[in-house]
C-alpha positions as CSV (number, residue, x, y, z in Angstrom):
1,X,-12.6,-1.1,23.5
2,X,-16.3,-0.7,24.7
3,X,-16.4,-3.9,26.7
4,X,-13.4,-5.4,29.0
5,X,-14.7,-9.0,28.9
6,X,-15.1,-9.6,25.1
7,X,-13.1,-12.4,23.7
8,X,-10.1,-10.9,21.4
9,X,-10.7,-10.2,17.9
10,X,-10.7,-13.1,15.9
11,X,-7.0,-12.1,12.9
12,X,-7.9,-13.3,9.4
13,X,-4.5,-12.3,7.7
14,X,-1.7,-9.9,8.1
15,X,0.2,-8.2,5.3
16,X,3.6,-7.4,6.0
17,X,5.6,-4.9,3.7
18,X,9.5,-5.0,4.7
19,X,10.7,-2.6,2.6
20,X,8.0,0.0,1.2
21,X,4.5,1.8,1.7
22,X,1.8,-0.4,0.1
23,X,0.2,1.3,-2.6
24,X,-3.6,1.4,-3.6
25,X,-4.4,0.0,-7.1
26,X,-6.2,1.9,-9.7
27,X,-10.0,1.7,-8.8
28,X,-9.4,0.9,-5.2
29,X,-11.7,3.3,-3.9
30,X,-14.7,2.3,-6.3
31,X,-14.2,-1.5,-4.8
32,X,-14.0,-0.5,-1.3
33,X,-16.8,1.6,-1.9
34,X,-18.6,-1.7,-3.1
35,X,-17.8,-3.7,-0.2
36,X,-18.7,-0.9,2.2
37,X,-22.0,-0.9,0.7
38,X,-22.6,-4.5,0.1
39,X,-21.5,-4.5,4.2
40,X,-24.1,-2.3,5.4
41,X,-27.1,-3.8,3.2
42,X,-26.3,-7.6,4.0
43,X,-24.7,-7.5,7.4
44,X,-25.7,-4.1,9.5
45,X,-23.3,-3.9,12.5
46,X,-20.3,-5.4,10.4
47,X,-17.4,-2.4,11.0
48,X,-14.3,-3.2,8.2
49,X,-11.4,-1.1,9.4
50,X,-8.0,-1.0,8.8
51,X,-5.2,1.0,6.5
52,X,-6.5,-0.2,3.5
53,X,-9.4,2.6,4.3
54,X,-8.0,6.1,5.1
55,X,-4.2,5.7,4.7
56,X,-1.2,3.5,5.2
57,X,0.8,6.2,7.7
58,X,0.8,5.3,11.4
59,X,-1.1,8.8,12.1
60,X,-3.7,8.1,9.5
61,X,-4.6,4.5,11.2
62,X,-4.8,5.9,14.6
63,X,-7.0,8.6,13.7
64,X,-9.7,5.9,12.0
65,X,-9.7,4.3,15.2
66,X,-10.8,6.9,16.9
67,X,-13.5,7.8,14.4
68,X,-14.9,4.4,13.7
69,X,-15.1,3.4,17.6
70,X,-17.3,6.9,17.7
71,X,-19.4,5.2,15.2
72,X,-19.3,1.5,16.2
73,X,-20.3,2.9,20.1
74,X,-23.3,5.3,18.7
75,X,-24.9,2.2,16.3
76,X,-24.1,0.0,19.7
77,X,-26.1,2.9,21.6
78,X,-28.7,3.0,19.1
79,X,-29.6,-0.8,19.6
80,X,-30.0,-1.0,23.4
């Protein structure tokens, strides 16, 4: 999204649900809050995205985008 001439993303897996809304497991938000955590400590510049995060509707998904490429482009702008 911020440059034109990166190489694609590189898709580690894909979960598809047929028939149903995936739902979160009890403690869900305690373990991503882990991992977000452990992210920013260990690997600064490491973004994890995706419905898993704020919501499995179509809405909710397109809405993180636009928030996390606001924060992905101000930590890009902070390192030049």
């Amino acid at each position: 999204m911020l440059k034109p001439d990166a190489p694609p993303p590189k898709l580690l897996g894909i979960r598809v649900w047929p028939q149903a809304i995936p739902q979160y497991d009890l403690g869900h938000l305690d373990i991503l809050s882990s991992v977000e955590n452990a992210a920013s400590e260990k690997t600064p510049g490491l973004f994890l995205g995706g419905n898993y995060k704020t919501g499995v509707s179509f809405g909710d998904c397109i809405q993180y985008g636009f928030d996390i490429s606001s924060t992905v482009k101000s930590y890009l702008g902070n390192k030049e």
